[in-house]
C-alpha positions in Angstrom: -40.8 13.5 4.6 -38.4 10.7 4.1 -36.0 11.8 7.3 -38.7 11.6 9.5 -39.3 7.6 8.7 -38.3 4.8 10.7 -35.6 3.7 8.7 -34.1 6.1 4.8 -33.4 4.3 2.2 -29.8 2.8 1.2 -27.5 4.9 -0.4 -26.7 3.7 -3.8 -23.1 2.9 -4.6 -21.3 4.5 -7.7 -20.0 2.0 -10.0 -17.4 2.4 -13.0 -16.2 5.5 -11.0 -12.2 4.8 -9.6 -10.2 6.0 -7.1 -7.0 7.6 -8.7 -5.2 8.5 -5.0 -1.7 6.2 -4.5 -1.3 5.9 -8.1 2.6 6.3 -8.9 3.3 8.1 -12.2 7.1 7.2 -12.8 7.5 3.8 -10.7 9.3 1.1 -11.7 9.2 -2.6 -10.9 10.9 -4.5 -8.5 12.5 -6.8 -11.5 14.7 -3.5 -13.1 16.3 -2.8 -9.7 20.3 -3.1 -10.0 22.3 -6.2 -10.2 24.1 -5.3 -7.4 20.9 -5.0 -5.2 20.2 -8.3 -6.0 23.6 -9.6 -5.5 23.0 -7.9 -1.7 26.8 -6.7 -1.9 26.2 -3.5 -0.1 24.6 -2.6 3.1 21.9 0.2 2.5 19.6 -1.1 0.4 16.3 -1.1 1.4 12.9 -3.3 0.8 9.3 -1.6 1.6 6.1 -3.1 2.2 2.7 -1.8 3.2 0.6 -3.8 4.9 -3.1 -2.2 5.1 -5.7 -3.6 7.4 -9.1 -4.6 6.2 -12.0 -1.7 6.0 -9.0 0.3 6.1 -8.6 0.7 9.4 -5.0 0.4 10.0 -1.7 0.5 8.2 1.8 -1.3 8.8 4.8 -0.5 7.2 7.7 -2.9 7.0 11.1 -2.3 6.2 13.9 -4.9 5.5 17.8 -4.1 4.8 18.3 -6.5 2.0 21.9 -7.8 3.1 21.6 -7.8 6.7 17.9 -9.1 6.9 17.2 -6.6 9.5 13.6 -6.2 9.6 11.6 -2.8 10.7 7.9 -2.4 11.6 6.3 0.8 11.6 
C-alpha cells in the first residue's frame, strides 16, 4: 500500500557500518621515502595526487616529476 502513496518514506541511513574499498594494506608514508628523492638528484621520481570532486562525481589525477616540476593532469 505504501508505493501507491504520494510521497514513501525516507530511507534510513546505516550508521557504524564503513566502507573498506581504497584501503592500502602495505603503504607507506610520504616521510620514509629515500633521501635521494628528497634531495631531487634524479629525474624519474614521481609525486601522485587524487583530487576527487564533491558527491563523487568526478576524479583528477595529478602527477608531478619531483626534479623537473613538470606537472601532469589526468
Amino acid at each position: 500500500m505504501f508505493m501507491h502513496l504520494r510521497k514513501r518514506r525516507r530511507k534510513r541511513r546505516r550508521r557504524g557500518m564503513r566502507d573498506g574499498r581504497g584501503q592500502l594494506t602495505h603503504r607507506r608514508s610520504w616521510t620514509q621515502r629515500p633521501s635521494v628523492v628528497e634531495r631531487r638528484s634524479r629525474i624519474g621520481d614521481w609525486e601522485l595526487d587524487t583530487i576527487r570532486a564533491s558527491h563523487g562525481k568526478g576524479v583528477v589525477v595529478s602527477m608531478t616529476e619531483r626534479r623537473s616540476r613538470l606537472h601532469l593532469l589526468a
